[in-house]
FIRORO-663877 format. One record per residue (C-alpha): residue in one letter; y, z, x. Coordinates in Angstrom, 3 decimals. Layout:
# residues N
+-----+----------+----------+----------+
| res |        Y |        Z |        X |
+-----+----------+----------+----------+
|   a |        Y |        Z |        X |
...
+-----+----------+----------+----------+
END
This chain:
# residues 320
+-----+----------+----------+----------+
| res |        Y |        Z |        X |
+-----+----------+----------+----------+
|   x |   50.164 |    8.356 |   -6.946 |
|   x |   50.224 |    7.942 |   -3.326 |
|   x |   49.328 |    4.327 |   -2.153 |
|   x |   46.431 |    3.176 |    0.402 |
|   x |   48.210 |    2.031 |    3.619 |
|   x |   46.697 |   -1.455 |    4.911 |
|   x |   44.642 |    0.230 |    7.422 |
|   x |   42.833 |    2.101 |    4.445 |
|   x |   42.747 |   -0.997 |    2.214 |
|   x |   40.977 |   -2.429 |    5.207 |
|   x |   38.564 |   -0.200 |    5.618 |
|   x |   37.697 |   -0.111 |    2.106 |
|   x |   36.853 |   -3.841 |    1.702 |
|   x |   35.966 |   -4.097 |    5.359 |
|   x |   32.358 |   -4.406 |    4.339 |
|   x |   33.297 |   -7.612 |    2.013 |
|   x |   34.893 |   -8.878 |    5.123 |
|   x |   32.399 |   -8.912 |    7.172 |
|   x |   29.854 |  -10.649 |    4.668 |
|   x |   31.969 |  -13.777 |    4.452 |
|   x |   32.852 |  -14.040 |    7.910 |
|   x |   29.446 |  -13.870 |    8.662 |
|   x |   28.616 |  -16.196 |    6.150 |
|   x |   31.449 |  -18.819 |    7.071 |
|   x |   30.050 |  -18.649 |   10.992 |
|   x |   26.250 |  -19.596 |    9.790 |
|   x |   27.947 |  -22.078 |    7.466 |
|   x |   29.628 |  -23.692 |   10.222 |
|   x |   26.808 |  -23.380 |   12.968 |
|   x |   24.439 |  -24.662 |    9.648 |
|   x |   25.940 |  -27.206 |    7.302 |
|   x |   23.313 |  -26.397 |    4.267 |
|   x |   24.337 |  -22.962 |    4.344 |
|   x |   26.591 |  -23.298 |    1.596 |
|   x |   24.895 |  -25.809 |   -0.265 |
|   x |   24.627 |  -23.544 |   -4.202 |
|   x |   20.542 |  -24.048 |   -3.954 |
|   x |   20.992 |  -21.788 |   -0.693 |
|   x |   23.412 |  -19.230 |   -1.882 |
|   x |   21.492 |  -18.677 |   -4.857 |
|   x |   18.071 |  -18.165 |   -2.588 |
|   x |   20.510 |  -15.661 |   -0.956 |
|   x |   20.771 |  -13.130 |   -3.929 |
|   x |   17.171 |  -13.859 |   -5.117 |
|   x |   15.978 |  -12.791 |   -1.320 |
|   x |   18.005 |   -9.962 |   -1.721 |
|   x |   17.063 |   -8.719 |   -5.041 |
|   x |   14.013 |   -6.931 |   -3.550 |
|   x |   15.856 |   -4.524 |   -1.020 |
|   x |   18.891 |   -4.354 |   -3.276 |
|   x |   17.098 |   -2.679 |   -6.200 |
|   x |   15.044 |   -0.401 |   -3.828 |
|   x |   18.664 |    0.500 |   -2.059 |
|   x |   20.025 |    1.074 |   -5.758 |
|   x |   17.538 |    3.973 |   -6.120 |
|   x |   18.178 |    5.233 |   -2.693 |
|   x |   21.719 |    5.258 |   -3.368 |
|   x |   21.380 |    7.720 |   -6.041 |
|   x |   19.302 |   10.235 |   -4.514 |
|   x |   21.822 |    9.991 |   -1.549 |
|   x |   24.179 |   10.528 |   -4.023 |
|   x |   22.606 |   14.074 |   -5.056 |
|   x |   22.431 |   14.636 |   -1.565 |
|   x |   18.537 |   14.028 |   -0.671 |
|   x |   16.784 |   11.147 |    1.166 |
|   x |   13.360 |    9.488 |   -0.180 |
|   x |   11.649 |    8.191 |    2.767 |
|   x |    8.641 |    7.176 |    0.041 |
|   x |   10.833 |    4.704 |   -1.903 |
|   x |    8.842 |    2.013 |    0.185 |
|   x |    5.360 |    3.244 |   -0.820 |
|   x |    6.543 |    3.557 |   -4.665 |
|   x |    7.707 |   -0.028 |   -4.291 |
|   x |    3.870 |   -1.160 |   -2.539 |
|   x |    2.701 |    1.059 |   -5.529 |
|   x |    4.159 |   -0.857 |   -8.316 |
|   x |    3.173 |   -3.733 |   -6.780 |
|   x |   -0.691 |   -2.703 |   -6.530 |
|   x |   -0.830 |   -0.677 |   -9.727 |
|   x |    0.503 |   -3.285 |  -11.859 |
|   x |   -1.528 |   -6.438 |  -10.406 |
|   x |   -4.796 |   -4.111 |  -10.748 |
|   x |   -4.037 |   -2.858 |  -13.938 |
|   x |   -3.896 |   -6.882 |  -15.765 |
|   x |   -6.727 |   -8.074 |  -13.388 |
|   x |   -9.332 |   -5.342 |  -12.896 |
|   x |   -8.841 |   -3.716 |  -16.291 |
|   x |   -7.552 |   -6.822 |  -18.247 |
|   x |   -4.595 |   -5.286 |  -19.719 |
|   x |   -1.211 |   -7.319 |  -21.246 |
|   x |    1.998 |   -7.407 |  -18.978 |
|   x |    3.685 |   -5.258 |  -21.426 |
|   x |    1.133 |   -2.495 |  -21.660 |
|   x |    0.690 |   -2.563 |  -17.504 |
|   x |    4.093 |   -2.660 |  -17.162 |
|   x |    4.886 |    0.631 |  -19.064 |
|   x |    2.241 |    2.381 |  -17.638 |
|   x |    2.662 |    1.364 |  -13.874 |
|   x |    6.253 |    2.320 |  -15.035 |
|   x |    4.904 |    6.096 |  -16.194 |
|   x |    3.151 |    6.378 |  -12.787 |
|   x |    6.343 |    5.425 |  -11.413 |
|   x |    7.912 |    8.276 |  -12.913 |
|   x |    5.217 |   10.781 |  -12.235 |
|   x |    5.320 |    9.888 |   -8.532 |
|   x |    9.305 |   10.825 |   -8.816 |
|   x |    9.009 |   13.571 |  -10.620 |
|   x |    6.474 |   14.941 |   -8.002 |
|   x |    8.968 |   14.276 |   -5.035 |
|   x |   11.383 |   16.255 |   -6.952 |
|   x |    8.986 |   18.846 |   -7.389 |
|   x |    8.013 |   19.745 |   -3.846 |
|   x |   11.925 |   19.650 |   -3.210 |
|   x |   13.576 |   21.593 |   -5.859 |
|   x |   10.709 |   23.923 |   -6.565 |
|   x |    9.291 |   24.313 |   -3.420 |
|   x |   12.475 |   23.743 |   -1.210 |
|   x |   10.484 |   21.708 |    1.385 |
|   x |   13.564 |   19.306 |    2.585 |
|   x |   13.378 |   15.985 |    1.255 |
|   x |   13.151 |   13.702 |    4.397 |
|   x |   10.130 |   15.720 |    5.338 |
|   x |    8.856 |   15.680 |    1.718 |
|   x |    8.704 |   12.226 |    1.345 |
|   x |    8.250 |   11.426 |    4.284 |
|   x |    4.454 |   12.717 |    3.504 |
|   x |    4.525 |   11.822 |   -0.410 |
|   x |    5.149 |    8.096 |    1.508 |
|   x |    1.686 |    8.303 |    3.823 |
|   x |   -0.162 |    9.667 |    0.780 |
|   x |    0.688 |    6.623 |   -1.796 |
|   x |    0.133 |    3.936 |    1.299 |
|   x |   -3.297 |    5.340 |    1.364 |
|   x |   -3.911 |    4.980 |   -2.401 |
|   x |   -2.515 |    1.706 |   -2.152 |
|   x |   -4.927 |    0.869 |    0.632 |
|   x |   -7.583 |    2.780 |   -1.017 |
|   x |   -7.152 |    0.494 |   -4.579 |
|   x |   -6.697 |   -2.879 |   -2.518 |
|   x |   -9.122 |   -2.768 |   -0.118 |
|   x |   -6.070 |   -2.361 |    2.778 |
|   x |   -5.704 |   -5.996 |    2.434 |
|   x |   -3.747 |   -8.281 |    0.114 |
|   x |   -4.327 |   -8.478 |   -3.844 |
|   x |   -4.631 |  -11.893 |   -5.315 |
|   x |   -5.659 |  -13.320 |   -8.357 |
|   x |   -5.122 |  -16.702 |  -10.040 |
|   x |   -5.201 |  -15.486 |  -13.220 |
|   x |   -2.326 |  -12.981 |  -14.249 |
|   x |   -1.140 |  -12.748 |  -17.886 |
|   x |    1.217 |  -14.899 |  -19.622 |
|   x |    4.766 |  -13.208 |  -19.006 |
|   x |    4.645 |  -11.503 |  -15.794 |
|   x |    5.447 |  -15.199 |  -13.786 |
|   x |    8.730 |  -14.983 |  -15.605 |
|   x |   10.005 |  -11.837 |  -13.376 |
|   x |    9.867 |  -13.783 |  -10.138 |
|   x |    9.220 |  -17.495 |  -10.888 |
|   x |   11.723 |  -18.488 |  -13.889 |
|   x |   15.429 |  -19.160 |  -13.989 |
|   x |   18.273 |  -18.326 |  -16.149 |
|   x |   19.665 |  -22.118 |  -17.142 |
|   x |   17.140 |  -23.552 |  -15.228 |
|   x |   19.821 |  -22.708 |  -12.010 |
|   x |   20.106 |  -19.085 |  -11.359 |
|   x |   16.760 |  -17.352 |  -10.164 |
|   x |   15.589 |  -14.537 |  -12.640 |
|   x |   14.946 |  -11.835 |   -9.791 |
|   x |   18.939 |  -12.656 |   -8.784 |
|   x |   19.793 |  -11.872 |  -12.407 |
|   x |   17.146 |   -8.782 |  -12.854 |
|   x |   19.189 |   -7.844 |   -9.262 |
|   x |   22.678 |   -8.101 |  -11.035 |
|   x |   21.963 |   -6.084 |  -14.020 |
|   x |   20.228 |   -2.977 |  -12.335 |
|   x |   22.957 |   -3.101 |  -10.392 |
|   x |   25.175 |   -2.678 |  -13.874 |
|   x |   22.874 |   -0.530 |  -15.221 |
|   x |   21.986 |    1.912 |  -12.137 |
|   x |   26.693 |    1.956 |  -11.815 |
|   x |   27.311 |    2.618 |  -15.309 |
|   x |   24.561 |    5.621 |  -14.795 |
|   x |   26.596 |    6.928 |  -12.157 |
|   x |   29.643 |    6.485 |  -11.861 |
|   x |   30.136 |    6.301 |  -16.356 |
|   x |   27.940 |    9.292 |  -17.479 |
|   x |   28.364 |   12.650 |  -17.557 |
|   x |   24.978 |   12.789 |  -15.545 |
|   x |   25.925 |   10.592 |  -13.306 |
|   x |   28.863 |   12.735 |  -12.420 |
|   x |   26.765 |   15.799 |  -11.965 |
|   x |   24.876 |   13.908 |   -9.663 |
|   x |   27.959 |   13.260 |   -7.293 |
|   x |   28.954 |   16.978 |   -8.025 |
|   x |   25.908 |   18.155 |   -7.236 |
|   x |   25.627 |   16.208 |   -3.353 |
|   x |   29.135 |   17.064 |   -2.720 |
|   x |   29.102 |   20.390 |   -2.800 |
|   x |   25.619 |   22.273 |   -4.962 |
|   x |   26.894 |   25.264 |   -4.557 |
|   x |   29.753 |   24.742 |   -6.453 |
|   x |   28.278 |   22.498 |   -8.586 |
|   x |   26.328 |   25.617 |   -9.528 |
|   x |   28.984 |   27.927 |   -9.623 |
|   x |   30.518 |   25.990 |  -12.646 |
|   x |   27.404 |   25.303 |  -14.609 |
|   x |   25.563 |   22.516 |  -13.407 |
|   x |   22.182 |   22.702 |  -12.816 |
|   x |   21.864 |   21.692 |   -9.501 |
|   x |   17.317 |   21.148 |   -9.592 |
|   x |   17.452 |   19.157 |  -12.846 |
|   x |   20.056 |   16.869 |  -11.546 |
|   x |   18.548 |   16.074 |   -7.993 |
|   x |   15.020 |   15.867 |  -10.423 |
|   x |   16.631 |   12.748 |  -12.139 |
|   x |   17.311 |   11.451 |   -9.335 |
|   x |   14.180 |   11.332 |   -7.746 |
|   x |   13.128 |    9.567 |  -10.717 |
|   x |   15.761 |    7.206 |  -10.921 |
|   x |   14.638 |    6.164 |   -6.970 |
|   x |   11.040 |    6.302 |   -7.822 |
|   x |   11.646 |    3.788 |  -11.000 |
|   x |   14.104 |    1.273 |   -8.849 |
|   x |   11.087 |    1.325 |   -6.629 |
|   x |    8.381 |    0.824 |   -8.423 |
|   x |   10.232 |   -2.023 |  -10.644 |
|   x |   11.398 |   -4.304 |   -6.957 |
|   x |    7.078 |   -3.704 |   -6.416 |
|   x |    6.215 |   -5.343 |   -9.591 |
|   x |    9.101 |   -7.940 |   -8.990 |
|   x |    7.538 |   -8.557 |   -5.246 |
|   x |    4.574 |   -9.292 |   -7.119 |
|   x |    5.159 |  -11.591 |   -9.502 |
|   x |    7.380 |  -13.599 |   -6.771 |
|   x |    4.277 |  -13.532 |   -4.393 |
|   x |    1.655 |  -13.894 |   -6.942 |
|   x |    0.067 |  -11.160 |   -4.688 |
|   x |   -0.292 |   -7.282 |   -4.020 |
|   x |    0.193 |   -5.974 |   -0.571 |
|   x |   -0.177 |   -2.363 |    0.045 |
|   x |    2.256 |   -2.302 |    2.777 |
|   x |    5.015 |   -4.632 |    1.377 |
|   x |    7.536 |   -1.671 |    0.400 |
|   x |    7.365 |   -0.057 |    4.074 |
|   x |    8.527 |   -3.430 |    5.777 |
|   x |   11.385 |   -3.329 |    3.392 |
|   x |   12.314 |    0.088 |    3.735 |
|   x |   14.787 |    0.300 |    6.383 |
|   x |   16.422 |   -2.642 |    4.885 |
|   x |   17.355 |   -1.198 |    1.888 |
|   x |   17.965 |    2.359 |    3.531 |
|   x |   20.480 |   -0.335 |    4.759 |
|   x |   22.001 |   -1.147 |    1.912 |
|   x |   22.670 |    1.929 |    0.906 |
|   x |   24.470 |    3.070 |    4.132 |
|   x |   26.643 |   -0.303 |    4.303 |
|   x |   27.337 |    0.483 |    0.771 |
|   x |   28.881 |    3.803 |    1.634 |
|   x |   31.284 |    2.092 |    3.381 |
|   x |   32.557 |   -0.513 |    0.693 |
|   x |   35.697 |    0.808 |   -1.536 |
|   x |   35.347 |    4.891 |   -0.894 |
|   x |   34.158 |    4.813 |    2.440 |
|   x |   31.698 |    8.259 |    3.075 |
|   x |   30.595 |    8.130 |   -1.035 |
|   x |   27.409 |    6.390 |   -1.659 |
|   x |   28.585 |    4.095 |   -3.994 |
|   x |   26.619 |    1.250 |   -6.429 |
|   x |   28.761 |   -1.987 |   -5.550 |
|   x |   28.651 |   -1.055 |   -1.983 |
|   x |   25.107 |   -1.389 |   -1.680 |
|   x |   25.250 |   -4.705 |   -3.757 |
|   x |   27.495 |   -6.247 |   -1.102 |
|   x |   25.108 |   -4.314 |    1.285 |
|   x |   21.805 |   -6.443 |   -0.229 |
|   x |   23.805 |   -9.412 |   -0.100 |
|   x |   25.104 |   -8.762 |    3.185 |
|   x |   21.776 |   -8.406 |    5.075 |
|   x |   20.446 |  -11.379 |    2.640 |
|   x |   23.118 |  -13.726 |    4.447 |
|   x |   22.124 |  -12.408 |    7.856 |
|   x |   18.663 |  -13.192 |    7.133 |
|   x |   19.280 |  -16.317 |    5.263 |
|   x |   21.359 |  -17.070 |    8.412 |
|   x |   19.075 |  -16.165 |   10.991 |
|   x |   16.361 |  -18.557 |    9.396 |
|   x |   18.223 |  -21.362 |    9.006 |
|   x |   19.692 |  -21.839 |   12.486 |
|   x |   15.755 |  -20.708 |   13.873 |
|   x |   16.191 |  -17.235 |   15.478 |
|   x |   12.835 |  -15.374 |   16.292 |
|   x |   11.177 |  -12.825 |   14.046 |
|   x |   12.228 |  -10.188 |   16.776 |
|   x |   15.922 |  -11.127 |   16.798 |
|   x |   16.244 |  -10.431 |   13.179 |
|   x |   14.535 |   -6.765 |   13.607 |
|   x |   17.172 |   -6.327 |   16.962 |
|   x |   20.320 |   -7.085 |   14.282 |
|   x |   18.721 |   -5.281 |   11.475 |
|   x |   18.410 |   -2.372 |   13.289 |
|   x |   21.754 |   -2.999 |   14.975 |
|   x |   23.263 |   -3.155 |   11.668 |
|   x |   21.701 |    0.372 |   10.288 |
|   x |   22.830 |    1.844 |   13.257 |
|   x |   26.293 |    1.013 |   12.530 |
|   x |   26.330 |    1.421 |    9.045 |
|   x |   25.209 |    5.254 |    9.804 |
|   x |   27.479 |    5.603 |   12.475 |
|   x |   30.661 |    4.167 |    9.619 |
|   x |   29.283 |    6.707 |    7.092 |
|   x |   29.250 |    9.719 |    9.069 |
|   x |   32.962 |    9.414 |   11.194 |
|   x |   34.099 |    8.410 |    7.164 |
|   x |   32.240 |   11.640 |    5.726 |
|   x |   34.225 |   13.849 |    8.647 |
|   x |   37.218 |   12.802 |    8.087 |
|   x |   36.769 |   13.648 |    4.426 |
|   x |   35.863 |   17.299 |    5.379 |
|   x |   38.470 |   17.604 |    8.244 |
|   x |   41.138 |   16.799 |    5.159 |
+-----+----------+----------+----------+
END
């Protein structure tokens, strides 16, 4: 088995790299940086962009793009905060409905791909202007509140695990196991990777290529749709727009992911050290007061390169 040379090894874990030297300059420009209260905050700030970039990175994986993960993540938010005010319904039974919408809106993404070969950025780019105006439609275009949500649905983004550990850092850490075992452990998983590498030879030997990139519209939609209802319960509100400011963040993820361990493959950890990446330079930003604008300036600095990583790593794996 040939070994990685150190230039490879650093490339690999260059993304890991980066986080903590990042994170040891805010520390030493901002003492309370690494005070455990604030690392903590860290991964519970990122939970929200890392599960949206968890979907993302599976339909990247199949070799598609949702541009409407944002509006499925506003739509969660709205559809389950209506469903237990306006129609008085328990957390459970809201939750596995808004959870069935969830799906539906996936499964209809797939649909206009697969079926009706329109490509996917274009796709959902529309499917993500249609659900923003349902979402403005059911809420008025303004923010949902209500100060009287059932008992159950505070514990998604208010309790902690050992009264320490914030429960949407631990919801964060086991999608993350969950979505990673799908892909990279099961046979459909697998498929998936097959079928975004190359489809036509992923059809050639059997796979069906539609069903695969079908699941994985879903998978996207449901990541979505679950960080909405998360958002919610954090917030205690609804905002129709919430998923859209979020999306390029966790588009982020997912590309700073692809360059974590198998730089040019869309990979699960990656995008978890991607979240927790951009939740340091957040975090950071805050803490040592940089203006609203200067965060947008690096965030979009940061997607940039990411892309820019991902695509000379992806040519070099077709040049060899």
């Amino acid at each position: 088995m040939k070994k990685k040379s150190a230039s490879m090894i650093l490339q690999s874990y260059l993304l890991l790299i980066a986080a903590i030297v990042v994170a040891i300059v805010f520390g030493l420009v901002e003492n309370a940086f690494f005070k455990p209260t604030n690392l903590v905050e860290i991964v519970r700030a990122a939970a929200i962009i890392g599960l949206m970039g968890l979907g993302e990175t599976v339909v990247q994986s199949a070799g598609e793009m949702d541009f409407a993960v944002g509006a499925e993540t506003s739509f969660g938010a709205v559809m389950i905060a209506i469903m237990m005010t306006q129609l008085n319904l328990p957390f459970g039974i809201s939750f596995v409905l808004t959870m069935l919408l969830v799906i539906l809106i996936g499964l209809l993404n797939s649909l206009i791909v697969v079926k009706v070969g329109i490509p996917s950025f274009v796709a959902t780019l529309g499917m993500n202007t249609f659900i923003n105006g349902i979402n403005k439609y059911l809420t008025g275009g303004g923010t949902y509140y209500s100060t009287h949500w059932p008992d159950g649905f505070s514990v998604l983004g208010k309790s902690s695990l050992f009264d320490v550990i914030p429960m949407p850092a631990v919801l964060f850490v086991i999608g993350s196991i969950i979505v990673w075992i799908f892909l990279s452990k099961t046979r459909t998983g697998r498929y998936i990777y097959a079928v975004g590498a190359n489809p036509n030879a992923a059809k050639n030997v059997g796979i069906n290529v539609g069903k695969h990139k079908m699941i994985a519209f879903i998978v996207c939609s449901v990541c979505g749709g679950f960080a909405g209802m998360l958002q919610c319960s954090i917030l205690n509100a609804a905002t129709p727009t919430a998923g859209d400011s979020n999306f390029l963040k966790a588009l982020s993820t997912c590309m700073l992911g692809a360059t974590f361990l198998t730089p040019g493959v869309y990979n699960i950890p990656g995008t978890f050290v991607g979240a927790i990446m951009l939740g340091i330079i957040d975090n950071g930003l805050t803490m040592v007061g940089a203006s609203y604008f200067m965060k947008d300036i690096i965030n979009g600095l940061v997607l940039i390169l990411a892309v820019g990583m991902v695509s000379l790593s992806q040519k070099k794996i077709k040049q060899s």
